[in-house]
N, CA, C and O atoms as a Maestro MAE file, in Angstrom:
{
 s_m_m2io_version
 :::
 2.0.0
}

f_m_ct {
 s_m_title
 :::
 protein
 m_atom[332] {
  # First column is atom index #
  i_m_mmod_type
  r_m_x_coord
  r_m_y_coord
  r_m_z_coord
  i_m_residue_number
  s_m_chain_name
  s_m_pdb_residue_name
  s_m_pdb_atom_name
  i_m_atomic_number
  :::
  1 25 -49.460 121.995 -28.856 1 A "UNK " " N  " 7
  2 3 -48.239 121.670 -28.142 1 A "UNK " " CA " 6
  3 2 -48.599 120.797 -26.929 1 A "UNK " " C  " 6
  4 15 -49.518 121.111 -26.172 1 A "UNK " " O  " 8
  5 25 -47.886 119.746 -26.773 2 A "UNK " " N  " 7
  6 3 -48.073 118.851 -25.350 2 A "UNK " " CA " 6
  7 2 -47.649 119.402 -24.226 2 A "UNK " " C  " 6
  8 15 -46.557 119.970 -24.245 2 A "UNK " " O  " 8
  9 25 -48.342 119.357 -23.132 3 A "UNK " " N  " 7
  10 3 -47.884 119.600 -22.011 3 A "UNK " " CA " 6
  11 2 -47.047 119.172 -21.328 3 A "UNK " " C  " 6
  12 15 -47.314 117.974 -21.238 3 A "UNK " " O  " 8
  13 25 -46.011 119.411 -20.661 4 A "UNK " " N  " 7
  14 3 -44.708 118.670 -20.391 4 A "UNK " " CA " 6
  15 2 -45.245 117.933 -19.005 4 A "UNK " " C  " 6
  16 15 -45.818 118.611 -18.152 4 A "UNK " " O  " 8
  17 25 -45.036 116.542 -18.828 5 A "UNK " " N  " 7
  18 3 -45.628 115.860 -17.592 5 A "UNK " " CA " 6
  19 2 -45.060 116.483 -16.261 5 A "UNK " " C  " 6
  20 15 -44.397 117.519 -16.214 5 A "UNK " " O  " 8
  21 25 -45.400 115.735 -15.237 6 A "UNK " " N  " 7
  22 3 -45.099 116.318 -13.992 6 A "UNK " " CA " 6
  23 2 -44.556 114.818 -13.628 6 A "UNK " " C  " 6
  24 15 -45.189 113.818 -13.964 6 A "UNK " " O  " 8
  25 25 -43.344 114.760 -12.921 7 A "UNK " " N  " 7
  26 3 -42.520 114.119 -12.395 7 A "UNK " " CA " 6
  27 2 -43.574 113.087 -11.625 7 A "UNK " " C  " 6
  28 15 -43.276 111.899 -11.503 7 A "UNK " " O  " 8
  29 25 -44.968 113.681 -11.058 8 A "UNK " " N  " 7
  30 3 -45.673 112.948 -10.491 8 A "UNK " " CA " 6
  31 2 -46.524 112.017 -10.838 8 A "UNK " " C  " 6
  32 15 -47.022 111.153 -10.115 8 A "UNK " " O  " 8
  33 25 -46.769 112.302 -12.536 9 A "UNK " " N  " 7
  34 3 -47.077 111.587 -13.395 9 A "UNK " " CA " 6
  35 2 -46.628 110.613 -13.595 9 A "UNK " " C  " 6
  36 15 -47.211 109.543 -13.415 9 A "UNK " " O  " 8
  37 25 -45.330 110.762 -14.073 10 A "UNK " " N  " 7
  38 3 -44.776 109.848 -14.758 10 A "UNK " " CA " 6
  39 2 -44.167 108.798 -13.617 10 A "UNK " " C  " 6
  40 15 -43.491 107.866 -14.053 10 A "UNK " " O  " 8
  41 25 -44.325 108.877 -12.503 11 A "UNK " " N  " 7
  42 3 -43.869 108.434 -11.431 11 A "UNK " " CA " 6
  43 2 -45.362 107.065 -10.695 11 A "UNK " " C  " 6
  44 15 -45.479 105.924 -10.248 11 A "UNK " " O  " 8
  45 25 -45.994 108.044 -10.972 12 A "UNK " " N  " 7
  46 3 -47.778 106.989 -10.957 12 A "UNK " " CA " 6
  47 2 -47.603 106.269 -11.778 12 A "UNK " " C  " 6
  48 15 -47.350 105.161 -11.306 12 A "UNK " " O  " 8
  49 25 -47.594 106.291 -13.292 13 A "UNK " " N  " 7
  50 3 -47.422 105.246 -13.924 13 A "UNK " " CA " 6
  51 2 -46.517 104.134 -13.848 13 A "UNK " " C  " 6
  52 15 -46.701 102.979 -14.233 13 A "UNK " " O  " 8
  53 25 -45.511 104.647 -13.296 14 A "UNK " " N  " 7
  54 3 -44.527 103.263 -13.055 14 A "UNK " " CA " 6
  55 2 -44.620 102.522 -12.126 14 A "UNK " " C  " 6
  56 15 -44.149 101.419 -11.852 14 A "UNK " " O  " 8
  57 25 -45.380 103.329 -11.569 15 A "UNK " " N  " 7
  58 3 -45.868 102.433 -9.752 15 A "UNK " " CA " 6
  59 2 -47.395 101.897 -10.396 15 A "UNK " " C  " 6
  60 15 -48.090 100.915 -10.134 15 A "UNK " " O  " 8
  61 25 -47.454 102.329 -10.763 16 A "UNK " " N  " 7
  62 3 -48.964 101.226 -11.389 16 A "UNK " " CA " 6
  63 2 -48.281 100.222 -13.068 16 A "UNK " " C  " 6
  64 15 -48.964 99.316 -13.547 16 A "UNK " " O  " 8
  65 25 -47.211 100.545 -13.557 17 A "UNK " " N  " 7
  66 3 -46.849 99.366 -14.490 17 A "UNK " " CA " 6
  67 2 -46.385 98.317 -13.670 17 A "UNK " " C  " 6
  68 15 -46.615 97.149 -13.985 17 A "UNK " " O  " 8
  69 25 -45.419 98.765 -12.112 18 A "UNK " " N  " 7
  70 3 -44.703 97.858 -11.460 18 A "UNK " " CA " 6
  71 2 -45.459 96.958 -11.098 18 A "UNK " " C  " 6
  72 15 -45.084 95.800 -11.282 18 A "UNK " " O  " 8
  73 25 -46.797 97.222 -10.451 19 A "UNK " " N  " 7
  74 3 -47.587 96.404 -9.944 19 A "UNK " " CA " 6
  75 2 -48.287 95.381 -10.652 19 A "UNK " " C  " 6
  76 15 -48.575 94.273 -10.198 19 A "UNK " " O  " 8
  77 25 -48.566 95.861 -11.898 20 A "UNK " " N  " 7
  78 3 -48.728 95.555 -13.055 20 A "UNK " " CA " 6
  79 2 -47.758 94.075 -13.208 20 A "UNK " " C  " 6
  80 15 -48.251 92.953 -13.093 20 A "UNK " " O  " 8
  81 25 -46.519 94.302 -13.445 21 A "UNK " " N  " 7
  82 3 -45.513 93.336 -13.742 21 A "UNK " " CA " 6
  83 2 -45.803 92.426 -12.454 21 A "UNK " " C  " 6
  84 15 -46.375 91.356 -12.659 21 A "UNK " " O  " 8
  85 25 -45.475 92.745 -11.233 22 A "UNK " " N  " 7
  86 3 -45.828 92.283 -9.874 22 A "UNK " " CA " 6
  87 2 -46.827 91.243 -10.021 22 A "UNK " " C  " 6
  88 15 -46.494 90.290 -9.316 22 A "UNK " " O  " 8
  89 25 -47.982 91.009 -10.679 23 A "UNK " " N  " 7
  90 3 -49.011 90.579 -10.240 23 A "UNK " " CA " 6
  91 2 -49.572 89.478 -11.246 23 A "UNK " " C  " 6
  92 15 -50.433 88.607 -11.122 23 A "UNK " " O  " 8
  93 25 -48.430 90.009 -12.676 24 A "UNK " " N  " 7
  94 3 -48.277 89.000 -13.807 24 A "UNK " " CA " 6
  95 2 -47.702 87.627 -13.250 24 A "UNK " " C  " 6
  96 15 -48.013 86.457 -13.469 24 A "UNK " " O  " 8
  97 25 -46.565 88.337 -12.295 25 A "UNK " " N  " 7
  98 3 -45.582 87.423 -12.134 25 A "UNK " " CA " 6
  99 2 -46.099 86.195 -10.903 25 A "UNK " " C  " 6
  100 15 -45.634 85.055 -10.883 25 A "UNK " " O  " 8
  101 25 -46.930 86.604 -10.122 26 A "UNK " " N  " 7
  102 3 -47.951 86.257 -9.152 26 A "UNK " " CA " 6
  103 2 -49.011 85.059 -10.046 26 A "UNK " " C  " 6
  104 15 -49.323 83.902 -9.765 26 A "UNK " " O  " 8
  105 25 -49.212 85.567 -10.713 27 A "UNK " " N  " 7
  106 3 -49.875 85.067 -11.617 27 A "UNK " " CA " 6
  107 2 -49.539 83.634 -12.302 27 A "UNK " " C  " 6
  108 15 -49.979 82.519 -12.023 27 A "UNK " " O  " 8
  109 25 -48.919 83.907 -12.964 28 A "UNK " " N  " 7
  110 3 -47.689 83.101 -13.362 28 A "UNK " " CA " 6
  111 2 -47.624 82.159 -12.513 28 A "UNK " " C  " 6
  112 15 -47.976 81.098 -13.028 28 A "UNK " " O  " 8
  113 25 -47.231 82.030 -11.066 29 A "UNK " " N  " 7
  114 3 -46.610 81.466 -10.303 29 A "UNK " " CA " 6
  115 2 -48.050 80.758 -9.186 29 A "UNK " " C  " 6
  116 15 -47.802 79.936 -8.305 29 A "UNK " " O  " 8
  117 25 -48.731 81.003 -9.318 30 A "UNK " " N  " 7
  118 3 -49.921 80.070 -9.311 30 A "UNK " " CA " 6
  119 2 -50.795 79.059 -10.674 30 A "UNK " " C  " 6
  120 15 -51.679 78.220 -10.499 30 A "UNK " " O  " 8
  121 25 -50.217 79.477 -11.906 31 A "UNK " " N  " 7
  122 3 -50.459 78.866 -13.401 31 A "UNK " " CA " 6
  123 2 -48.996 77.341 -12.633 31 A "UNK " " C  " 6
  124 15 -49.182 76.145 -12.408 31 A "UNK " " O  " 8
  125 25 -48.015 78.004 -12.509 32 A "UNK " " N  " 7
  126 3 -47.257 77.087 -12.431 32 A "UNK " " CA " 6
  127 2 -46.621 75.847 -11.322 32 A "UNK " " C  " 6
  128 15 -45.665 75.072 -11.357 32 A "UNK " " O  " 8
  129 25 -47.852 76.184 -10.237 33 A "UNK " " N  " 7
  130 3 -47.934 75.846 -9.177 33 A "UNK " " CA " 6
  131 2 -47.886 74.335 -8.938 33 A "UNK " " C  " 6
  132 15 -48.632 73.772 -9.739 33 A "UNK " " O  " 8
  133 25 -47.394 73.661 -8.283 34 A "UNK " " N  " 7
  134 3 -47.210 73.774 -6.536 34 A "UNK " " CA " 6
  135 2 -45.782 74.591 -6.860 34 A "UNK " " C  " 6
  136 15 -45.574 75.516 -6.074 34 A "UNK " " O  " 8
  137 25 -44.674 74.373 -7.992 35 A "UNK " " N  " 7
  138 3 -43.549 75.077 -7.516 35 A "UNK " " CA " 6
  139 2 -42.835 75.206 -8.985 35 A "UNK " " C  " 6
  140 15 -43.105 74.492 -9.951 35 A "UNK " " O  " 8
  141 25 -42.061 76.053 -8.964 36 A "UNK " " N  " 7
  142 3 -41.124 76.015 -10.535 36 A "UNK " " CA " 6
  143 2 -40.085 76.728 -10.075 36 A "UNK " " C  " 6
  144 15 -39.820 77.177 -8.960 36 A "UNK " " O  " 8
  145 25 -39.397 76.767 -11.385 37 A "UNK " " N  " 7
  146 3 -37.741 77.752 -11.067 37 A "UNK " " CA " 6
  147 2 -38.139 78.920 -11.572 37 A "UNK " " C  " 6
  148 15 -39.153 79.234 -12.196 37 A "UNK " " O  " 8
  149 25 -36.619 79.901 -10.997 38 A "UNK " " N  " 7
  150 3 -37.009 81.167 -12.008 38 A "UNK " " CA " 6
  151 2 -36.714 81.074 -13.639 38 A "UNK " " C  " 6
  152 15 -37.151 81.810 -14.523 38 A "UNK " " O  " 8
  153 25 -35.860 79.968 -13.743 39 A "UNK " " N  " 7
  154 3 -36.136 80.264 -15.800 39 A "UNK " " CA " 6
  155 2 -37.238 80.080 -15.990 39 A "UNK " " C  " 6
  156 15 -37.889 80.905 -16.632 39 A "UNK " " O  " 8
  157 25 -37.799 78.954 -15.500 40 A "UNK " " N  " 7
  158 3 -39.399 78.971 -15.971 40 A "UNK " " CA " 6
  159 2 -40.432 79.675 -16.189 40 A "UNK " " C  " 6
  160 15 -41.284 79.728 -17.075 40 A "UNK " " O  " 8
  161 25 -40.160 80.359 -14.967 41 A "UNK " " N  " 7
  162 3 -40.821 81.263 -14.740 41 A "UNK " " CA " 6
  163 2 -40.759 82.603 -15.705 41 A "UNK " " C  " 6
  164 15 -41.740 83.079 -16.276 41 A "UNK " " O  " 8
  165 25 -39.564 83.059 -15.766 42 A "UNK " " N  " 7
  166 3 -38.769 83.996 -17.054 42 A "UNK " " CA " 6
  167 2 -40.013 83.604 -17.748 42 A "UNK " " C  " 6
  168 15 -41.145 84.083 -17.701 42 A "UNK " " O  " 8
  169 25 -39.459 82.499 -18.479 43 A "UNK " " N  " 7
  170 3 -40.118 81.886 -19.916 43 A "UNK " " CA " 6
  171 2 -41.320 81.954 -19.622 43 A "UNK " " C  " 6
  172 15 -41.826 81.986 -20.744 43 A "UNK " " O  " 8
  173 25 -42.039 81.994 -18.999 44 A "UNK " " N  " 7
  174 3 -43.941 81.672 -19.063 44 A "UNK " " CA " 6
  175 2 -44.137 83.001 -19.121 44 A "UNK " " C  " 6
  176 15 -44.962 83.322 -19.976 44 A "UNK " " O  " 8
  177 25 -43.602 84.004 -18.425 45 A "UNK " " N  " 7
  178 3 -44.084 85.623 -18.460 45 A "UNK " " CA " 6
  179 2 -43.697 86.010 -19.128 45 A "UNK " " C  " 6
  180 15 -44.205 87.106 -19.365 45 A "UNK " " O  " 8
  181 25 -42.310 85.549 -20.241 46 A "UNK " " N  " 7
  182 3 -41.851 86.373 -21.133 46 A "UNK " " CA " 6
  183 2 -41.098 87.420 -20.813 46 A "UNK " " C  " 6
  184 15 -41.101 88.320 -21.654 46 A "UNK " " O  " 8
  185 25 -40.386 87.603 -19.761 47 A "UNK " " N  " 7
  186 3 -39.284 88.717 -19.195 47 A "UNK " " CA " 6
  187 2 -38.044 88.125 -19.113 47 A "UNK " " C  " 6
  188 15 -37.785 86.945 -19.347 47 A "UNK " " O  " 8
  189 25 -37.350 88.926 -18.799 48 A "UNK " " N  " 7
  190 3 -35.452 88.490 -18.688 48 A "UNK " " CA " 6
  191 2 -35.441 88.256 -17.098 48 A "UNK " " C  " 6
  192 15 -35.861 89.020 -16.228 48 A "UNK " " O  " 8
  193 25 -34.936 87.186 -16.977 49 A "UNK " " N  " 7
  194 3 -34.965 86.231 -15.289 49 A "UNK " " CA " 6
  195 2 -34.335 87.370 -14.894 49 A "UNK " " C  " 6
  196 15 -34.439 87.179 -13.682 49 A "UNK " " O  " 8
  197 25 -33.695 88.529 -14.993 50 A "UNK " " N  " 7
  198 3 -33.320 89.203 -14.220 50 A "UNK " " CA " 6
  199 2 -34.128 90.093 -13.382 50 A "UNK " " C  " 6
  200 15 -34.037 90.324 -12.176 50 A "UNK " " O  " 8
  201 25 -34.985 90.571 -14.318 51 A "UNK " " N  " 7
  202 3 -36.314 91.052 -14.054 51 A "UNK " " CA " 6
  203 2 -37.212 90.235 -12.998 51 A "UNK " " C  " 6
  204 15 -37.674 90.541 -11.899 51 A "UNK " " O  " 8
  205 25 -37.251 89.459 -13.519 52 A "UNK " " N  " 7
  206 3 -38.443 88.412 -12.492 52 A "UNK " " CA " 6
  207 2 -37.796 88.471 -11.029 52 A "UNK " " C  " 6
  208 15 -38.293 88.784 -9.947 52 A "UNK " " O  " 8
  209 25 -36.155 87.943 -11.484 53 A "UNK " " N  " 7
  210 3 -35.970 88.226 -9.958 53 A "UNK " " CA " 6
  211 2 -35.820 88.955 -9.124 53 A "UNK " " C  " 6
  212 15 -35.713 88.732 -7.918 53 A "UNK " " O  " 8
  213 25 -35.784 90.266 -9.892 54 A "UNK " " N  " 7
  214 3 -36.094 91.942 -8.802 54 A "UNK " " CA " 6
  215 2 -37.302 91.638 -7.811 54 A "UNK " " C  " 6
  216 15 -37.492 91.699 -6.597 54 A "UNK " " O  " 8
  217 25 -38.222 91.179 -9.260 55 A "UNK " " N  " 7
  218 3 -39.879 91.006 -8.490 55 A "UNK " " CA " 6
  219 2 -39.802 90.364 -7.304 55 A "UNK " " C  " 6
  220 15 -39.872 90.815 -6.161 55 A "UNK " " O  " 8
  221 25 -39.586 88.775 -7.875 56 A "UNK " " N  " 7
  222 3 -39.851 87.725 -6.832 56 A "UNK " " CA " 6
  223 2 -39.378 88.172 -5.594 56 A "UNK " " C  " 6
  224 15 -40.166 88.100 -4.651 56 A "UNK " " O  " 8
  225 25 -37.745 88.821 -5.310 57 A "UNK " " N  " 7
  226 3 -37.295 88.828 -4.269 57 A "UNK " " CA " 6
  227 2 -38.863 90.060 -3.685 57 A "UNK " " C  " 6
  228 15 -39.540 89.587 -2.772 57 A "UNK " " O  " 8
  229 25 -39.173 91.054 -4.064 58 A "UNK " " N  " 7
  230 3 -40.109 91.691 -3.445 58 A "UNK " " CA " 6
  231 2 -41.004 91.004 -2.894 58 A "UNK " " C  " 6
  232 15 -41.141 91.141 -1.679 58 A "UNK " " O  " 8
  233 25 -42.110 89.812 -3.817 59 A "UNK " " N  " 7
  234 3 -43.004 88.773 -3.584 59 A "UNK " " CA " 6
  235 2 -43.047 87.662 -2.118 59 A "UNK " " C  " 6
  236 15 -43.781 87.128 -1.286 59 A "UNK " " O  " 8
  237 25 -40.946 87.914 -2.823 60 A "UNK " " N  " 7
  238 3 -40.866 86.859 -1.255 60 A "UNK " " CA " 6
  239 2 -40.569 87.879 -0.025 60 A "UNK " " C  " 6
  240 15 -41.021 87.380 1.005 60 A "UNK " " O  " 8
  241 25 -39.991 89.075 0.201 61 A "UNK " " N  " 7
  242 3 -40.027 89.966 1.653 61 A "UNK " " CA " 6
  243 2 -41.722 90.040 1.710 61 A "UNK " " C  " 6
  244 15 -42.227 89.803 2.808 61 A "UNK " " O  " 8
  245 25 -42.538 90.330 0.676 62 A "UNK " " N  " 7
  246 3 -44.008 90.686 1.631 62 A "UNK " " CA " 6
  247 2 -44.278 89.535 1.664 62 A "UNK " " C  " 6
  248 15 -44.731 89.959 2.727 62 A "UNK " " O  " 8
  249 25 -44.562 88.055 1.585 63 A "UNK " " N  " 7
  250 3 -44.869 86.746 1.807 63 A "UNK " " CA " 6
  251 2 -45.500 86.564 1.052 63 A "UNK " " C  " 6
  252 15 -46.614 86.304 1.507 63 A "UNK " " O  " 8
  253 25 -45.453 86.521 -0.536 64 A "UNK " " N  " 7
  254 3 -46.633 86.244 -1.350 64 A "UNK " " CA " 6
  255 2 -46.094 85.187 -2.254 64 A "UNK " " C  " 6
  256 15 -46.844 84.702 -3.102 64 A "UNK " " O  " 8
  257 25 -44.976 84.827 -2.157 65 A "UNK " " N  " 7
  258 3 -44.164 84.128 -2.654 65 A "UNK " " CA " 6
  259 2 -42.785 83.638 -1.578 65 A "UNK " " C  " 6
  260 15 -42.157 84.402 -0.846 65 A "UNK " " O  " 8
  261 25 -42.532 81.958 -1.769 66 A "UNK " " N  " 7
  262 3 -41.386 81.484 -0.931 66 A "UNK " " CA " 6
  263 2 -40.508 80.963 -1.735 66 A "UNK " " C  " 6
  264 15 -40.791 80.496 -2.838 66 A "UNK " " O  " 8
  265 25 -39.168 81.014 -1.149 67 A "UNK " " N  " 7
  266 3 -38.226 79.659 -2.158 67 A "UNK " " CA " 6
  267 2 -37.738 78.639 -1.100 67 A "UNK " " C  " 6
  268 15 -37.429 78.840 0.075 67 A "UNK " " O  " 8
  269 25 -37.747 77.632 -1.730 68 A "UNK " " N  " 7
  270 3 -37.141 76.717 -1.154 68 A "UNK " " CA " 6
  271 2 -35.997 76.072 -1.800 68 A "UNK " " C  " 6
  272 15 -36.322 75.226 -2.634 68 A "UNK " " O  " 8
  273 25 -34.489 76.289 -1.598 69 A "UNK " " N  " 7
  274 3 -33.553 75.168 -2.555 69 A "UNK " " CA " 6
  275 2 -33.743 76.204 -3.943 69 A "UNK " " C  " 6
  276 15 -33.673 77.426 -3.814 69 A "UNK " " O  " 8
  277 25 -33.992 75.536 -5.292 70 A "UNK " " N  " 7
  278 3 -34.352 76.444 -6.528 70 A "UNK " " CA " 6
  279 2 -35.214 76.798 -6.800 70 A "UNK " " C  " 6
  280 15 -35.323 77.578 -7.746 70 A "UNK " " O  " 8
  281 25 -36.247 76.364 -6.064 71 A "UNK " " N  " 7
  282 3 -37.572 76.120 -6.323 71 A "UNK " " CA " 6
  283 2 -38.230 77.506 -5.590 71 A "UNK " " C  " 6
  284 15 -37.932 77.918 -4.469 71 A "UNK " " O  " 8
  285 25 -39.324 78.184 -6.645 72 A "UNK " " N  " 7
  286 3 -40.439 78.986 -6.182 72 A "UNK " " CA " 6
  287 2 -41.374 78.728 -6.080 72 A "UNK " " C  " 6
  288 15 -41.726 78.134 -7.099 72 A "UNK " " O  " 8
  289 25 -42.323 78.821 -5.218 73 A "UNK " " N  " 7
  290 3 -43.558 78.816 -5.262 73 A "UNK " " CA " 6
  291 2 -44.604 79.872 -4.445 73 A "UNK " " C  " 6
  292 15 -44.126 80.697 -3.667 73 A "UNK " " O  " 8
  293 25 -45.994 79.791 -4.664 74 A "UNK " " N  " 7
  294 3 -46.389 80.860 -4.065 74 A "UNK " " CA " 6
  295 2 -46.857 80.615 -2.921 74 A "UNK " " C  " 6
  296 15 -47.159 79.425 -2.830 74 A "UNK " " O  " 8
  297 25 -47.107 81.348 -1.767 75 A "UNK " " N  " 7
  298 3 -47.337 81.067 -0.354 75 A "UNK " " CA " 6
  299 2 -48.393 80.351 -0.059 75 A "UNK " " C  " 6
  300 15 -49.141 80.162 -1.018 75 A "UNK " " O  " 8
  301 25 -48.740 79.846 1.029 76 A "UNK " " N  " 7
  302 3 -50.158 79.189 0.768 76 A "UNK " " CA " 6
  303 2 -51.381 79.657 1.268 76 A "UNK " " C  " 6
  304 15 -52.401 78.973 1.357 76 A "UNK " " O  " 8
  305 25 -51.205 81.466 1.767 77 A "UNK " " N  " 7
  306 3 -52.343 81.540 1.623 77 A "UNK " " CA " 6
  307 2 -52.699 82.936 0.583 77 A "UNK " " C  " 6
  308 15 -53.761 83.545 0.707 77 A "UNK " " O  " 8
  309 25 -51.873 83.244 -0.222 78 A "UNK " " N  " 7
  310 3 -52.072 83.733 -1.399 78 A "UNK " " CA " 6
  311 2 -52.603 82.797 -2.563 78 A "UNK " " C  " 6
  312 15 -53.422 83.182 -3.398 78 A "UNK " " O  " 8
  313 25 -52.055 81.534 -2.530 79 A "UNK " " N  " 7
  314 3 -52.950 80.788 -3.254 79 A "UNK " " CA " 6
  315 2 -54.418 80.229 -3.307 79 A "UNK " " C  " 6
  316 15 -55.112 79.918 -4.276 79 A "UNK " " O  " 8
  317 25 -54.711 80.197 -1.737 80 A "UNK " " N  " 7
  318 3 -56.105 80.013 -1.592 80 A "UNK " " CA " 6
  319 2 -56.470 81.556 -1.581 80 A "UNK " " C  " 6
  320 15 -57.648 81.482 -1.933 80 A "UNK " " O  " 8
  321 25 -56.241 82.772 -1.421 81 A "UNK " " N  " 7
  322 3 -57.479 84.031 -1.944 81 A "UNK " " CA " 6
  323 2 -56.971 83.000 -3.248 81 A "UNK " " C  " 6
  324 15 -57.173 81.801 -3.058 81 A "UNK " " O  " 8
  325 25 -56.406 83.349 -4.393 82 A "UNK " " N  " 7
  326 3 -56.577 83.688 -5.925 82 A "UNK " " CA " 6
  327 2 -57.773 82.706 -6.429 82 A "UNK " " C  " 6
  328 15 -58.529 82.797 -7.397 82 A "UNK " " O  " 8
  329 25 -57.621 81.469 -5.119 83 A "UNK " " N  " 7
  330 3 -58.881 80.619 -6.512 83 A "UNK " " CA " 6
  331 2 -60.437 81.008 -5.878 83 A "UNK " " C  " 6
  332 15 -61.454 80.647 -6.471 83 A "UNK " " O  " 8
  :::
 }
 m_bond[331] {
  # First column is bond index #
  i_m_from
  i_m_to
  i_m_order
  :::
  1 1 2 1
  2 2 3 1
  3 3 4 2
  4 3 5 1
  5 5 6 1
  6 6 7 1
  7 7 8 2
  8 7 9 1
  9 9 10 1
  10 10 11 1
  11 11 12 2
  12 11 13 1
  13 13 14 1
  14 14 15 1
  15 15 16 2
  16 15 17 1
  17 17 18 1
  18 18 19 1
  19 19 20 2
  20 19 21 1
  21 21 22 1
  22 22 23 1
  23 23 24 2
  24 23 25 1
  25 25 26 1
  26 26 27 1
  27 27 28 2
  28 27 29 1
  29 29 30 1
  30 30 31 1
  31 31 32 2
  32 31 33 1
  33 33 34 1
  34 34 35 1
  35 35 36 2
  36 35 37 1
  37 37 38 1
  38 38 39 1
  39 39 40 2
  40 39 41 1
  41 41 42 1
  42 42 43 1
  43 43 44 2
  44 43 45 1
  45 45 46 1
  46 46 47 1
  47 47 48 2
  48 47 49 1
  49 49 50 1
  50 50 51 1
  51 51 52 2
  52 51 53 1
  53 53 54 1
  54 54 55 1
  55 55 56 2
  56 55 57 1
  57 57 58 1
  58 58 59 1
  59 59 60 2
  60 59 61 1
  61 61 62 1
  62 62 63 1
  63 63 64 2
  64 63 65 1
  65 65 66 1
  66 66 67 1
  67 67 68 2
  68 67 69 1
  69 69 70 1
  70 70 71 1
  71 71 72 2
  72 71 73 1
  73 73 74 1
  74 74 75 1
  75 75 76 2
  76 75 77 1
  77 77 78 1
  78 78 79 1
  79 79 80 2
  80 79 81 1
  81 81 82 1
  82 82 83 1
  83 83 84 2
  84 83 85 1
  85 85 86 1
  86 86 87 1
  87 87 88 2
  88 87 89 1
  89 89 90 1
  90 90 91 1
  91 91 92 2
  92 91 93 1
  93 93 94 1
  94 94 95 1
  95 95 96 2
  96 95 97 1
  97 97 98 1
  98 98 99 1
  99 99 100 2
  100 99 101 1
  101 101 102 1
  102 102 103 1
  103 103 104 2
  104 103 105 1
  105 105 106 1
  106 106 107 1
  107 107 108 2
  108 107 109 1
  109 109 110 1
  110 110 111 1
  111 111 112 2
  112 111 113 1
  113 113 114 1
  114 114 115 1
  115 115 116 2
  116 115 117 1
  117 117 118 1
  118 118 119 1
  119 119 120 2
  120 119 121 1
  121 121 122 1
  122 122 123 1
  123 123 124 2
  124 123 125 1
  125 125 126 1
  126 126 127 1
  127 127 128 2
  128 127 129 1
  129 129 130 1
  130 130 131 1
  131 131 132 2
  132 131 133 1
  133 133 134 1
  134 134 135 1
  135 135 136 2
  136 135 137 1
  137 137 138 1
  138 138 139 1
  139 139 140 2
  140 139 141 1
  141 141 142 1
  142 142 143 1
  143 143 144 2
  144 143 145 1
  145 145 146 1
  146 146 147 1
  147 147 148 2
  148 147 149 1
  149 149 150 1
  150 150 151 1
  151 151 152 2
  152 151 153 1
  153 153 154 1
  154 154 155 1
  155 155 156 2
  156 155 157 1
  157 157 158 1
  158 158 159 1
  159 159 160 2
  160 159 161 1
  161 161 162 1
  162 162 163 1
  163 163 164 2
  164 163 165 1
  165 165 166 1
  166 166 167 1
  167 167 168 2
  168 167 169 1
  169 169 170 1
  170 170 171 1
  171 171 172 2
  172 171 173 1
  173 173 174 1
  174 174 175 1
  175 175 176 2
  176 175 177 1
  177 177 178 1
  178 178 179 1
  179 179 180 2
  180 179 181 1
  181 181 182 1
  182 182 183 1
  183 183 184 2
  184 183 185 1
  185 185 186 1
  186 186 187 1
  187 187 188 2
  188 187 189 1
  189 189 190 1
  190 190 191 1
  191 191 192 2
  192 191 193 1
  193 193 194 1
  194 194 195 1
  195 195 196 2
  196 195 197 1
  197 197 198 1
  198 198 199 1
  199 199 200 2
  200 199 201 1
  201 201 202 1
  202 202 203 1
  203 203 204 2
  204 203 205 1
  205 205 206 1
  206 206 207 1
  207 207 208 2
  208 207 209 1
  209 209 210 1
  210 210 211 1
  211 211 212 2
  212 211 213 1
  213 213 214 1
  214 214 215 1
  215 215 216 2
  216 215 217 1
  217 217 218 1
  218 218 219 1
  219 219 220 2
  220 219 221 1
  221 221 222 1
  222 222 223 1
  223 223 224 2
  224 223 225 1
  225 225 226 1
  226 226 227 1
  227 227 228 2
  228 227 229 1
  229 229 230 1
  230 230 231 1
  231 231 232 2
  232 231 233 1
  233 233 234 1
  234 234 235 1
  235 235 236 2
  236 235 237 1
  237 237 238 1
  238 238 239 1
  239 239 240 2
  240 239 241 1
  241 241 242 1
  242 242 243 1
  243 243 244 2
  244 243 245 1
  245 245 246 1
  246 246 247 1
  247 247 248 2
  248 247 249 1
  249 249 250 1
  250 250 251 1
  251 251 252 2
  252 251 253 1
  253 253 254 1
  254 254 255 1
  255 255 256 2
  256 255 257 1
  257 257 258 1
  258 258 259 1
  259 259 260 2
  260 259 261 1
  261 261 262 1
  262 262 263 1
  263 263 264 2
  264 263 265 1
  265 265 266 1
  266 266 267 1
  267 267 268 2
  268 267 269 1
  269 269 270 1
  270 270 271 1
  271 271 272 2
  272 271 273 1
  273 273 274 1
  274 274 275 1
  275 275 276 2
  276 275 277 1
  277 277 278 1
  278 278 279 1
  279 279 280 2
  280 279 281 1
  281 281 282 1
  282 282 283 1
  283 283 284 2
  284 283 285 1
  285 285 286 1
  286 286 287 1
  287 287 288 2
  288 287 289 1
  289 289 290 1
  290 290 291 1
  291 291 292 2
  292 291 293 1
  293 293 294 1
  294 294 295 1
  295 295 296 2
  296 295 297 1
  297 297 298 1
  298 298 299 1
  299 299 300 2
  300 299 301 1
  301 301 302 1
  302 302 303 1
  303 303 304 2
  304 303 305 1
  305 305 306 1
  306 306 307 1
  307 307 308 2
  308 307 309 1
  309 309 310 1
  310 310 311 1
  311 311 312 2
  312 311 313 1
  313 313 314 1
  314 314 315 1
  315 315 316 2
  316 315 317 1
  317 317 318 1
  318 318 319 1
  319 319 320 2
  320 319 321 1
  321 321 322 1
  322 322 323 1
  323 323 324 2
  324 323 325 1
  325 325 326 1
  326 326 327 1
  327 327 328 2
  328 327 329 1
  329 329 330 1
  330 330 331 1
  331 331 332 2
  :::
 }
}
């Protein structure tokens, strides 16, 4: 018989898938760099732009990501750590 999880479990994992998604999308957005939109962006990660844009807006309050107009891109000094 399986053990029934603990709320704390299943709660770690989503905070480690989120980051997960988080960092794809980061990702992404230095592949597509100096700047792109969010469909593009959608489309290169393969998620529903709705999604992306939960993220991004997170990306852009901690500064790891800016918009300008339609345009995203990633901050500039998150781009110099990644390379």
């Amino acid at each position: 018989m399986e053990k029934p999880r603990s709320i704390s479990d299943s709660t770690g994992k989503q905070k480690v898938r989120s980051a997960e998604v988080g960092t794809d999308i980061l990702k992404a957005l230095a592949e597509l760099s100096p700047a792109t939109s969010l469909s593009r962006l959608a489309e290169h990660v393969q998620m529903p732009a709705s999604k992306v844009h939960r993220y991004l807006q997170a990306l852009i309050a901690s500064g790891f990501a800016e918009q300008n107009l339609s345009l995203i891109h990633i901050s500039e000094p998150t781009r110099q750590e990644a390379i």
